[in-house]
C-alpha positions as CSV (number, residue, x, y, z in Angstrom):
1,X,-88.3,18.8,-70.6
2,X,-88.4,21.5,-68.3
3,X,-88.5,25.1,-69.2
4,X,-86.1,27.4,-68.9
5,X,-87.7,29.2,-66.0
6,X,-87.3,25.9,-63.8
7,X,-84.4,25.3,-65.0
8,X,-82.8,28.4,-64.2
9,X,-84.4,28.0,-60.7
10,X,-82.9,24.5,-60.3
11,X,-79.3,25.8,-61.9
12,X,-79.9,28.9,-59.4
13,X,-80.1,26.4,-56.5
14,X,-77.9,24.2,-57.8
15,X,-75.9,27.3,-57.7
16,X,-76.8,28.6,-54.3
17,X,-76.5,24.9,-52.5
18,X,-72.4,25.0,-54.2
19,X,-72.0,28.1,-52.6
20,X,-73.5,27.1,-49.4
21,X,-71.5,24.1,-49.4
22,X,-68.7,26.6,-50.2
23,X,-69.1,28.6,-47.7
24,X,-70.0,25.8,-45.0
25,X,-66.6,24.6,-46.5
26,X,-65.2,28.0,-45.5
27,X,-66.8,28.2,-42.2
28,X,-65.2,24.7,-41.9
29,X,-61.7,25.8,-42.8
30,X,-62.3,29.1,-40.7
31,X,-63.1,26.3,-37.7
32,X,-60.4,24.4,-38.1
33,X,-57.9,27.6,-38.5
34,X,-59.7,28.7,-35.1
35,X,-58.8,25.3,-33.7
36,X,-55.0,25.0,-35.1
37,X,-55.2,28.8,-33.3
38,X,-56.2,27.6,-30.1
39,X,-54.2,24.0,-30.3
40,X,-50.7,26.1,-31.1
41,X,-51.9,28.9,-28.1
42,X,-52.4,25.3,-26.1
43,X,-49.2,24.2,-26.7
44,X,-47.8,27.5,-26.1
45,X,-49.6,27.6,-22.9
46,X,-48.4,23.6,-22.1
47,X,-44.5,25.1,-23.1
48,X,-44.6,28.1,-20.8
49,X,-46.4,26.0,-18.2
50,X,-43.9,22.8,-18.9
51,X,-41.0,25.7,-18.9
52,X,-42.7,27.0,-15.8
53,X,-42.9,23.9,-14.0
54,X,-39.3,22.8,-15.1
55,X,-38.2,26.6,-13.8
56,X,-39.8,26.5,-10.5
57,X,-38.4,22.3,-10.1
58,X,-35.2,24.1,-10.8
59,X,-35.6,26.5,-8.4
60,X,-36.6,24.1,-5.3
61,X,-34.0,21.9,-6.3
62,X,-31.8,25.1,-5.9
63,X,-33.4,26.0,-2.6
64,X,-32.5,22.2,-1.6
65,X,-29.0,22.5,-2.2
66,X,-29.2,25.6,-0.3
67,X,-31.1,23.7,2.6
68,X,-28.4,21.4,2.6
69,X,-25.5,23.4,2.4
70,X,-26.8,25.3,5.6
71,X,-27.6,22.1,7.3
72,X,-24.0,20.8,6.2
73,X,-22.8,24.5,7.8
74,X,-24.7,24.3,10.6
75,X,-23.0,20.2,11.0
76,X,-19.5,22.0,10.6
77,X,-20.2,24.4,13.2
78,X,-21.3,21.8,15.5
79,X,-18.7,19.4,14.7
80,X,-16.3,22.6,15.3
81,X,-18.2,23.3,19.1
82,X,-17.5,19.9,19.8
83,X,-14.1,19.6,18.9
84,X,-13.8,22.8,20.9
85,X,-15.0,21.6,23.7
86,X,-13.8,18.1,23.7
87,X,-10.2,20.4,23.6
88,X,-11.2,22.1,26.0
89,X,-12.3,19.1,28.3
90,X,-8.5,17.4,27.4
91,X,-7.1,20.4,28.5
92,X,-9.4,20.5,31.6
93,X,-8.3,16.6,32.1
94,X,-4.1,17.7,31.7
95,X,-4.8,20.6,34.5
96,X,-6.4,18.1,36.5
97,X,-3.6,15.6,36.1
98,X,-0.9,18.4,36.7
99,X,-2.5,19.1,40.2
100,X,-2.7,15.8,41.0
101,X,1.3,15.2,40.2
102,X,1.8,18.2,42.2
103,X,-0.6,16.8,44.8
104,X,1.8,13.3,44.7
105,X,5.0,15.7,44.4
106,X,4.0,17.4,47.7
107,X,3.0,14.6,49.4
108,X,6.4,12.8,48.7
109,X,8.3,16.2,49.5
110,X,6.3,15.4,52.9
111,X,6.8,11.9,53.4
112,X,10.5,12.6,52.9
113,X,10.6,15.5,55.1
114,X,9.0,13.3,58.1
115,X,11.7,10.3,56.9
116,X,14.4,13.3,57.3
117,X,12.6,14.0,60.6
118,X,12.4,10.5,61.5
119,X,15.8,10.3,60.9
120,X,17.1,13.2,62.4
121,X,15.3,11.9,65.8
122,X,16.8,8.0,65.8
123,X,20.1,9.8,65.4
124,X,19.7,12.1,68.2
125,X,18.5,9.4,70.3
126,X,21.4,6.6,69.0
127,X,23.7,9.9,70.3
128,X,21.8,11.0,73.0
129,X,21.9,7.6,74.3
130,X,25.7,6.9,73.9
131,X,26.1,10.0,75.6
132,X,23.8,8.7,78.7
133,X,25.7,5.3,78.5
134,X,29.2,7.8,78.4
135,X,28.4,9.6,81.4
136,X,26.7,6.7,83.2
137,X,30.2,4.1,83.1
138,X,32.4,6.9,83.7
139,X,30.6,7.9,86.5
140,X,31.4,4.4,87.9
141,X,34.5,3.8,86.6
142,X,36.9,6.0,85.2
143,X,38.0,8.8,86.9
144,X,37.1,11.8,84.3
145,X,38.6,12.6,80.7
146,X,41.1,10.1,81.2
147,X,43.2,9.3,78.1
148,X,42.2,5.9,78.0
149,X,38.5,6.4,78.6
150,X,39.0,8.4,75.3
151,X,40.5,5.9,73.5
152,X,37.5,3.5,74.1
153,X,34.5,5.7,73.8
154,X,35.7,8.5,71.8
155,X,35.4,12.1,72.1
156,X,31.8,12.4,73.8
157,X,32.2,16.4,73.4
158,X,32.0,16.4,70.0
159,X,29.0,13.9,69.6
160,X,27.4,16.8,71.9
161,X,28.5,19.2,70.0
162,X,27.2,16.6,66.6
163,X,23.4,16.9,68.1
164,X,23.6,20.5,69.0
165,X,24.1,21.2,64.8
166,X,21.7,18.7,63.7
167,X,19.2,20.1,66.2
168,X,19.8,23.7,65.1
169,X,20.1,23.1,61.0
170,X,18.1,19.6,61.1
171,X,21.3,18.5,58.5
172,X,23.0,15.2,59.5
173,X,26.3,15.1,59.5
């Protein structure tokens, strides 16, 4: 058997190696506390970055819709331009058309002014020539402003006095 003395030095490191183990146990749970620490101040960190990251997709997503709603502004105001000027151009178009109907309305005013004209003239030359015809047969055979030359040719002063109006006022009687 042993003696005390060694005894007591194998109970005192019996002893000592329970309370290293104790305290490597400690050490261990002080580790692991140290860990759980910095896992939790991870996951903290991965939540504020995850929160981050969803934030700042929120806010391009935002800045998108923004993006878009100026280029859907910017469209409108274009689409708005155009319609302006295509307006514009129409009404360009109908003042265009309205000159040329008063172009075609002045040129008929003119074509029936030279028919008038036209007119006026054949007259004046149907009487001008049955006046010519008048004086010419009684010059050869009537004696003048007889009664019957009157009865068969008519009055030849008033067809003279007939082409002296439409001469002066152009109007045919």
């Amino acid at each position: 058997m042993r003696s005390g003395y060694v005894a007591d030095g194998l109970a005192f490191r019996e002893r000592e190696r329970e309370r290293e183990r104790e305290r490597e146990r400690e050490r261990e749970r002080e580790r692991e506390r140290e860990r759980d620490t910095h896992r939790a101040k991870e996951r903290e960190r991965e939540r504020e970055t995850h929160t981050e990251r969803k934030r700042e997709r929120e806010r391009e997503r935002e800045r998108e819709r923004e993006r878009e709603r100026e280029r859907e502004r910017e469209r409108a105001r274009e689409r708005h331009t155009e319609r302006k000027r295509e307006r514009e151009r129409e009404r360009e178009r109908e003042r265009e058309r309205e000159r040329e109907r008063e172009r075609e309305r002045e040129r008929e005013r003119e074509r029936e002014r030279r028919e008038r004209e036209r007119e006026r003239e054949r007259v004046l030359l149907m009487i001008s020539r049955r006046c010519k015809r008048h004086d010419q047969e009684r010059a050869t055979k009537w004696p003048q402003d007889t009664s019957l030359h009157k009865k068969l040719y008519g009055d030849v002063d008033d067809l003279r006095r007939t082409t002296s109006f439409i001469e002066e006022t152009g109007v045919i009687v």
